[in-house]
N, CA, C and O atoms as a GROMACS GRO file, in nm:
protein
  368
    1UNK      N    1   9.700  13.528  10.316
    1UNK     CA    2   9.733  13.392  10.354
    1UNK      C    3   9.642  13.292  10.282
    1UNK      O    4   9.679  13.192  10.221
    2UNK      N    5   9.514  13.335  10.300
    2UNK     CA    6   9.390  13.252  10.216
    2UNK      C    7   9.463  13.163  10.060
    2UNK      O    8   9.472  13.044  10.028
    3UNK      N    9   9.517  13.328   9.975
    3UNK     CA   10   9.520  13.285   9.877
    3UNK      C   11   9.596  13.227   9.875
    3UNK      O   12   9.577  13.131   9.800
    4UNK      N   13   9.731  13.229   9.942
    4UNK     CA   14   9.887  13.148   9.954
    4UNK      C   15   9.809  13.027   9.971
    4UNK      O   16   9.788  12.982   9.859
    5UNK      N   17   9.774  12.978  10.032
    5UNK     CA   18   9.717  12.822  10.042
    5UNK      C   19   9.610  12.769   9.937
    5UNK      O   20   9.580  12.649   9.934
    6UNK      N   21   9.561  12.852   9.859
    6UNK     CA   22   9.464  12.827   9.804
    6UNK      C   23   9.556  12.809   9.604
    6UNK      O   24   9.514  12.726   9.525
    7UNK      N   25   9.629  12.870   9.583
    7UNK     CA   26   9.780  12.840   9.513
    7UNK      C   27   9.825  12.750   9.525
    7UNK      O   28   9.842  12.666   9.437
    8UNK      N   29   9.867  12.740   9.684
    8UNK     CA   30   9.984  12.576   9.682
    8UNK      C   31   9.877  12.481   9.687
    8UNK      O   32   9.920  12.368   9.664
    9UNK      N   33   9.790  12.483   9.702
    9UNK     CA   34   9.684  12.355   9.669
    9UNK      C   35   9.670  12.302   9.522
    9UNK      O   36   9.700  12.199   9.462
   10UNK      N   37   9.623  12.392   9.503
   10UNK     CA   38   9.633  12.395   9.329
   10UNK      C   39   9.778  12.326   9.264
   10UNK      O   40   9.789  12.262   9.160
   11UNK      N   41   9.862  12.356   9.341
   11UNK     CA   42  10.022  12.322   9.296
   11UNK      C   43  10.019  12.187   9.316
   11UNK      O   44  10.013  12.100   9.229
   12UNK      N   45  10.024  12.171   9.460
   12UNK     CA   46   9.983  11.987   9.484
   12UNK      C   47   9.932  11.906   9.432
   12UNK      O   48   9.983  11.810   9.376
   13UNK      N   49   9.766  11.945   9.446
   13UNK     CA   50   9.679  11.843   9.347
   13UNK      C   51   9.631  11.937   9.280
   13UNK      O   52   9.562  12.028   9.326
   14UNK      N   53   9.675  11.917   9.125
   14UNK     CA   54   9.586  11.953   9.024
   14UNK      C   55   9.454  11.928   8.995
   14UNK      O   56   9.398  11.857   9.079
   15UNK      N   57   9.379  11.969   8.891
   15UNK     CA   58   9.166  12.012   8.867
   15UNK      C   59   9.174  11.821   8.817
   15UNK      O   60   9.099  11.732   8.859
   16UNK      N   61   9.286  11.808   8.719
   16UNK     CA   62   9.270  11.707   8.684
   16UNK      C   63   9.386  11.619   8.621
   16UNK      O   64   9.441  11.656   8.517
   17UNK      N   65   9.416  11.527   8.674
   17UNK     CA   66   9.520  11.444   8.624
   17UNK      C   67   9.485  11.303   8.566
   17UNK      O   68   9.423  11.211   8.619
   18UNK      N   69   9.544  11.313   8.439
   18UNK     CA   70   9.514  11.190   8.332
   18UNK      C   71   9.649  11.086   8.375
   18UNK      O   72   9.762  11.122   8.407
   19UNK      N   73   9.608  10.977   8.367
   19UNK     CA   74   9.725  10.858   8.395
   19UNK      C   75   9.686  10.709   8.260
   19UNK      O   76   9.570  10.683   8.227
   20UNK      N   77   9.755  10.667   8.228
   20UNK     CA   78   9.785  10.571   8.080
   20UNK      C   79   9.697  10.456   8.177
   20UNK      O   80   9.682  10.455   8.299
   21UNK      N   81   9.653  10.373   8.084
   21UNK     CA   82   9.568  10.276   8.151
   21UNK      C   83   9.677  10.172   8.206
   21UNK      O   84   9.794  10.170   8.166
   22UNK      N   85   9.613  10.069   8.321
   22UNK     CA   86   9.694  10.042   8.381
   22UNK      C   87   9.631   9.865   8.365
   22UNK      O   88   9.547   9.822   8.444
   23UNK      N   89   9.675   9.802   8.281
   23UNK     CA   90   9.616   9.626   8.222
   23UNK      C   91   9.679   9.579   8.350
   23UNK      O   92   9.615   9.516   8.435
   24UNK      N   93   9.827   9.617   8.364
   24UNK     CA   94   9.801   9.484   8.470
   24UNK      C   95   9.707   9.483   8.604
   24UNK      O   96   9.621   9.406   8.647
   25UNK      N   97   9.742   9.560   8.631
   25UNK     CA   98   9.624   9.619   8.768
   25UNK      C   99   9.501   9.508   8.762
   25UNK      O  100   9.465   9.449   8.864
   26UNK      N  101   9.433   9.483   8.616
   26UNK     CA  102   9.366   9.394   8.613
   26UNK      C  103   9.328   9.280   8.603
   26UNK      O  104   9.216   9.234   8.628
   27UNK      N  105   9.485   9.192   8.540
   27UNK     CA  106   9.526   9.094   8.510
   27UNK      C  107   9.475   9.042   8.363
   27UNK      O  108   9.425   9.113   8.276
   28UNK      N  109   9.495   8.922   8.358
   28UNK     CA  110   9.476   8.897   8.200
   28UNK      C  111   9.332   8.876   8.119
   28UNK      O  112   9.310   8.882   7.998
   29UNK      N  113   9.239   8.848   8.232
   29UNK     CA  114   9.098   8.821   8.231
   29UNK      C  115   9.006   8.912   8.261
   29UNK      O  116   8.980   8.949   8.375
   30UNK      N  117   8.924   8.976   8.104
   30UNK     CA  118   8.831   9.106   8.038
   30UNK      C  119   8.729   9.078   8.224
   30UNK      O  120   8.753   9.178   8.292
   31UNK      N  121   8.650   8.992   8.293
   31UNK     CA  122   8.582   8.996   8.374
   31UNK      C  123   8.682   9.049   8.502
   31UNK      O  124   8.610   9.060   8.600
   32UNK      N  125   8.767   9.070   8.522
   32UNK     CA  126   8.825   9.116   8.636
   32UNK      C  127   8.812   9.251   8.624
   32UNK      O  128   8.824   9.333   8.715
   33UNK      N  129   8.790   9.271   8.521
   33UNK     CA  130   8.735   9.491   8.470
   33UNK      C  131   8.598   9.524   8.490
   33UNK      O  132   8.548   9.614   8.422
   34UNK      N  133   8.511   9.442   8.602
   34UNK     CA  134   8.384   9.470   8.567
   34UNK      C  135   8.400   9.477   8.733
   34UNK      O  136   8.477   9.425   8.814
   35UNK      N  137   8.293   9.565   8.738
   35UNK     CA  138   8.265   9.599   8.912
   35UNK      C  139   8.294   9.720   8.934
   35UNK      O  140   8.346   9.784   8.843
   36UNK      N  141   8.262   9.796   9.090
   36UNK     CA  142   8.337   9.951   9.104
   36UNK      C  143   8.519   9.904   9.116
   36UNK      O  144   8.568   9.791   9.128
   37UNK      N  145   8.577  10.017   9.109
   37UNK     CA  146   8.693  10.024   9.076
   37UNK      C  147   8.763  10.181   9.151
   37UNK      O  148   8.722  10.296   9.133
   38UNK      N  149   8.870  10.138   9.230
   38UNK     CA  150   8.905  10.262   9.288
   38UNK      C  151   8.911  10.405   9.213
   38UNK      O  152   8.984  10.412   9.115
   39UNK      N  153   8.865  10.477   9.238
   39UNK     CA  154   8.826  10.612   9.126
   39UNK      C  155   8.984  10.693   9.063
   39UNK      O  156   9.059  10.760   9.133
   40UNK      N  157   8.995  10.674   8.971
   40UNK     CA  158   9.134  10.676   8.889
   40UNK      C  159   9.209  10.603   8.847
   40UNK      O  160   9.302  10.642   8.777
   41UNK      N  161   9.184  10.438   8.887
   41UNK     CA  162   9.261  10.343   8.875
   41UNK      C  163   9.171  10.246   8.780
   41UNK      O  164   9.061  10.259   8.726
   42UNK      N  165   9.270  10.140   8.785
   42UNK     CA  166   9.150   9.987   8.719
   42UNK      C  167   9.164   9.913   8.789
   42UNK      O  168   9.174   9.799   8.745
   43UNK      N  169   9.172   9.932   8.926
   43UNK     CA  170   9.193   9.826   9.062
   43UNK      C  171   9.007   9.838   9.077
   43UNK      O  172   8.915   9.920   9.081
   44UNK      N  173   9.033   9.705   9.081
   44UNK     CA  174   8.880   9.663   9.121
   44UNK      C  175   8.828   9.642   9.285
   44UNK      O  176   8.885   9.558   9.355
   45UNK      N  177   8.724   9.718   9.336
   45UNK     CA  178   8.683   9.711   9.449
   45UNK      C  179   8.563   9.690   9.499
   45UNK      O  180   8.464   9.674   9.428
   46UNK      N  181   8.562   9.691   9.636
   46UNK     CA  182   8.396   9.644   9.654
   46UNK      C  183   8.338   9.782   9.701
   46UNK      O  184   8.412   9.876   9.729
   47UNK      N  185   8.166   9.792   9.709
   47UNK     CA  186   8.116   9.892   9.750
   47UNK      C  187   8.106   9.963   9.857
   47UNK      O  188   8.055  10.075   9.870
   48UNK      N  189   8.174   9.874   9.958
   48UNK     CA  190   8.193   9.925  10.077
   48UNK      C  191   8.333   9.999  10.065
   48UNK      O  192   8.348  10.090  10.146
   49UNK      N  193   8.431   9.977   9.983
   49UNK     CA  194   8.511  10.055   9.973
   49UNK      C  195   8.492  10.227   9.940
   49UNK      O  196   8.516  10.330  10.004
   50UNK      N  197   8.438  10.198   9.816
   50UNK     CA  198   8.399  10.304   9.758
   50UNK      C  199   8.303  10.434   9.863
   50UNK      O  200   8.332  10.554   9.869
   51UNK      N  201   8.183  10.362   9.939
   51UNK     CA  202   8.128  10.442  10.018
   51UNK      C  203   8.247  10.480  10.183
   51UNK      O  204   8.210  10.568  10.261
   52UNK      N  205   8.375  10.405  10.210
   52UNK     CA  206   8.431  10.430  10.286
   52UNK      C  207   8.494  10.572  10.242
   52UNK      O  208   8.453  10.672  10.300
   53UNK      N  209   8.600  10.588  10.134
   53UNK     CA  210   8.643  10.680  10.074
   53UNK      C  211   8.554  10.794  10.041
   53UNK      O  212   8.597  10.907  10.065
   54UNK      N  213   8.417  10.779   9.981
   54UNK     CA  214   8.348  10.868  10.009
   54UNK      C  215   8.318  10.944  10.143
   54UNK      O  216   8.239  11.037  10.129
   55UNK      N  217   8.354  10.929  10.239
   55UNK     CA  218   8.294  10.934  10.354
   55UNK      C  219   8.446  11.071  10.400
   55UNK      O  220   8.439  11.154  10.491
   56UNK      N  221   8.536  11.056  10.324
   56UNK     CA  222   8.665  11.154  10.404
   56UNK      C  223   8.584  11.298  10.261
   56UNK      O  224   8.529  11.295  10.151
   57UNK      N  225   8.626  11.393  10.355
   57UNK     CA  226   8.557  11.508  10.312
   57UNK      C  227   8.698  11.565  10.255
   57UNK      O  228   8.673  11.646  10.166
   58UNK      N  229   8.767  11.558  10.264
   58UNK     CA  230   8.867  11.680  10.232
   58UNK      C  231   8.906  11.596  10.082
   58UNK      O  232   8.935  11.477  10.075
   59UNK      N  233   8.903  11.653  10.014
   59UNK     CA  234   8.908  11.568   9.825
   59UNK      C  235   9.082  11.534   9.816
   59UNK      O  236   9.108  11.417   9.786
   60UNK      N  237   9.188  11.619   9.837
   60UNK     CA  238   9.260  11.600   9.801
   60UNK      C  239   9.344  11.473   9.938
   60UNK      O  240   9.462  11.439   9.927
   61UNK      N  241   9.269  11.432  10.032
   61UNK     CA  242   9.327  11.382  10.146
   61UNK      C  243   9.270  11.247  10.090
   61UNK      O  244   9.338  11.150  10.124
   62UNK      N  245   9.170  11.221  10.020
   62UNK     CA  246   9.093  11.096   9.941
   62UNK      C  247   9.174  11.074   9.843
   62UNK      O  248   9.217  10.960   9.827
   63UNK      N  249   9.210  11.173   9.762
   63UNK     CA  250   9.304  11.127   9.668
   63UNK      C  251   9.444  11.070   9.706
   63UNK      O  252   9.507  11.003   9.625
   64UNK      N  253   9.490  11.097   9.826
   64UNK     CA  254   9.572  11.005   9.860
   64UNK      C  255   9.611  10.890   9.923
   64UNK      O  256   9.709  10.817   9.925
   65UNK      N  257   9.468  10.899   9.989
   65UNK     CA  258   9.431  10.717  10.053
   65UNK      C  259   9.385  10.664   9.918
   65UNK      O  260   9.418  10.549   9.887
   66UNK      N  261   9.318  10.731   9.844
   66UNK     CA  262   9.310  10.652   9.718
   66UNK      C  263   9.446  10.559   9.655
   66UNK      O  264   9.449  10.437   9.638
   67UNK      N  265   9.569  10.671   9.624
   67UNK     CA  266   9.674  10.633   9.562
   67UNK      C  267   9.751  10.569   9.675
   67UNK      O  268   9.847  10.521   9.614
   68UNK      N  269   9.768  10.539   9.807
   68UNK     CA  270   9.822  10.435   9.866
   68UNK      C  271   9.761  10.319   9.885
   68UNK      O  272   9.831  10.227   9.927
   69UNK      N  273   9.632  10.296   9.862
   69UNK     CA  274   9.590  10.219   9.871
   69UNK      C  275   9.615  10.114   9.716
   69UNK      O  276   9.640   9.994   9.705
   70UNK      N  277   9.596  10.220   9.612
   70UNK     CA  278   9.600  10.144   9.493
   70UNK      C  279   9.718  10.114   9.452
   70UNK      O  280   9.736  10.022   9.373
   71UNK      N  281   9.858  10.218   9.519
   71UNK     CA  282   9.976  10.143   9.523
   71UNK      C  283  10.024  10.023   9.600
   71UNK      O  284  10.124   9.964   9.558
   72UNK      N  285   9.975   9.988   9.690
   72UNK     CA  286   9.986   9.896   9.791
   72UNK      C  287   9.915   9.802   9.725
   72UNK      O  288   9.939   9.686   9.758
   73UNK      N  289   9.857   9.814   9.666
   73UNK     CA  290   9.718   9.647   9.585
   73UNK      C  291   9.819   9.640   9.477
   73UNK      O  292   9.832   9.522   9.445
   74UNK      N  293   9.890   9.711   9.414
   74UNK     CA  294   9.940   9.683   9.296
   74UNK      C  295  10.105   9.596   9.349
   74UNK      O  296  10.157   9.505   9.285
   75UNK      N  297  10.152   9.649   9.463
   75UNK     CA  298  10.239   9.597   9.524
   75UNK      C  299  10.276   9.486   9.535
   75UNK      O  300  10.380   9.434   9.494
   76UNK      N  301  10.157   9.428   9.614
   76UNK     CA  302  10.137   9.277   9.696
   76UNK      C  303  10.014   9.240   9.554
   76UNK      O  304   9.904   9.229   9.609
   77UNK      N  305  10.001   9.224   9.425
   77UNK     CA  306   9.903   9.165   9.322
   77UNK      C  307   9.785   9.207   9.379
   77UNK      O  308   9.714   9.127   9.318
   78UNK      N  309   9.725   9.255   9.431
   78UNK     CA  310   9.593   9.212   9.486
   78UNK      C  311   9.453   9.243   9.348
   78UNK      O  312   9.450   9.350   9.289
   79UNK      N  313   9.377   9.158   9.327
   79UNK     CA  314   9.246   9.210   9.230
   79UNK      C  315   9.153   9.273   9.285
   79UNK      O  316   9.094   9.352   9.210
   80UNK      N  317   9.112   9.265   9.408
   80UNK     CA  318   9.011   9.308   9.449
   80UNK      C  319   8.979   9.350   9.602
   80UNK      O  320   8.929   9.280   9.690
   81UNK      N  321   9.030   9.511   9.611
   81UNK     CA  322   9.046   9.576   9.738
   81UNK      C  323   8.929   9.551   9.790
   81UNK      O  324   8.836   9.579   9.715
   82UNK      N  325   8.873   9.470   9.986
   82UNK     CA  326   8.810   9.478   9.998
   82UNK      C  327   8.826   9.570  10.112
   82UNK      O  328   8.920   9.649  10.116
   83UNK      N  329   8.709   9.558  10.234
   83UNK     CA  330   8.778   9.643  10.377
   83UNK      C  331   8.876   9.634  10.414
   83UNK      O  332   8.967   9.717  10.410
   84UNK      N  333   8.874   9.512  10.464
   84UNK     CA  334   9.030   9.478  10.566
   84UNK      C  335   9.147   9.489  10.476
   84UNK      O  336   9.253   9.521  10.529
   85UNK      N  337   9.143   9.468  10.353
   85UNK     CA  338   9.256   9.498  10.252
   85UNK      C  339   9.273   9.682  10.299
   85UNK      O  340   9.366   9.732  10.360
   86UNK      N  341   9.155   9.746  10.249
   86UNK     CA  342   9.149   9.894  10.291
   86UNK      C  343   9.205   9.964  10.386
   86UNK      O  344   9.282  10.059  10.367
   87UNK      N  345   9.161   9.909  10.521
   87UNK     CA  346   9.217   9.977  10.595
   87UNK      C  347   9.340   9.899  10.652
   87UNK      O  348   9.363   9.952  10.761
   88UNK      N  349   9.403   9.827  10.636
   88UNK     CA  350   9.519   9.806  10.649
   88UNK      C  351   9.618   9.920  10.557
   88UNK      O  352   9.696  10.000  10.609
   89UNK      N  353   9.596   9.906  10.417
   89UNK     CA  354   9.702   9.947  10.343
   89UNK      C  355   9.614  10.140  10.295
   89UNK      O  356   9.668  10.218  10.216
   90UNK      N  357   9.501  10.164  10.355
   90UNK     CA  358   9.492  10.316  10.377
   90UNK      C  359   9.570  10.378  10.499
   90UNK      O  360   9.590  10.499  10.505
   91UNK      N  361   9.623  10.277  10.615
   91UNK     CA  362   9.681  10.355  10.734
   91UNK      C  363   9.796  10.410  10.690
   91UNK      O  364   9.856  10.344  10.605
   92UNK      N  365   9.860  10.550  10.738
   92UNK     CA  366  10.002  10.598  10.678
   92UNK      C  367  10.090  10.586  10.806
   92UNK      O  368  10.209  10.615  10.801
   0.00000   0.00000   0.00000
């Protein structure tokens, strides 16, 4: 059973996935690319974000509050995920 799950994990989220850079995410202005930035994306965020997401232990369960969150900012324009941006658009 171990390994059956330890397979379909692997199947789900891959070691590593490359994605094409993403300009608009940042808008038209080189200073909107400076700061932390949700980890895989070019959505720009604050540090409390970053240490929130750090904080969920299971990697591949981060990687997907990651990607709803950074789909949801890209959604509604947003430049700069802060908390309350966070946990609004991390709830599923």
């Amino acid at each position: 059973m171990t390994e059956y799950v330890s397979l379909r994990l692997q199947q789900l989220v891959p070691e590593t996935c490359e994605h094409a850079p993403e300009p608009e995410a940042a808008g038209p202005w080189p200073e909107a690319r400076e700061g932390p930035v949700l980890p895989g994306t070019t959505i720009r965020c604050t540090d409390e974000v970053l240490h929130r997401l750090g904080r969920i232990p299971i990697p591949f369960v981060r990687q997907m509050v990651t990607q709803k969150v950074a789909d949801t900012a890209r959604a509604e324009g947003v430049a700069l995920v802060d908390v309350a941006f966070f946990e609004r658009a991390a709830t599923f």
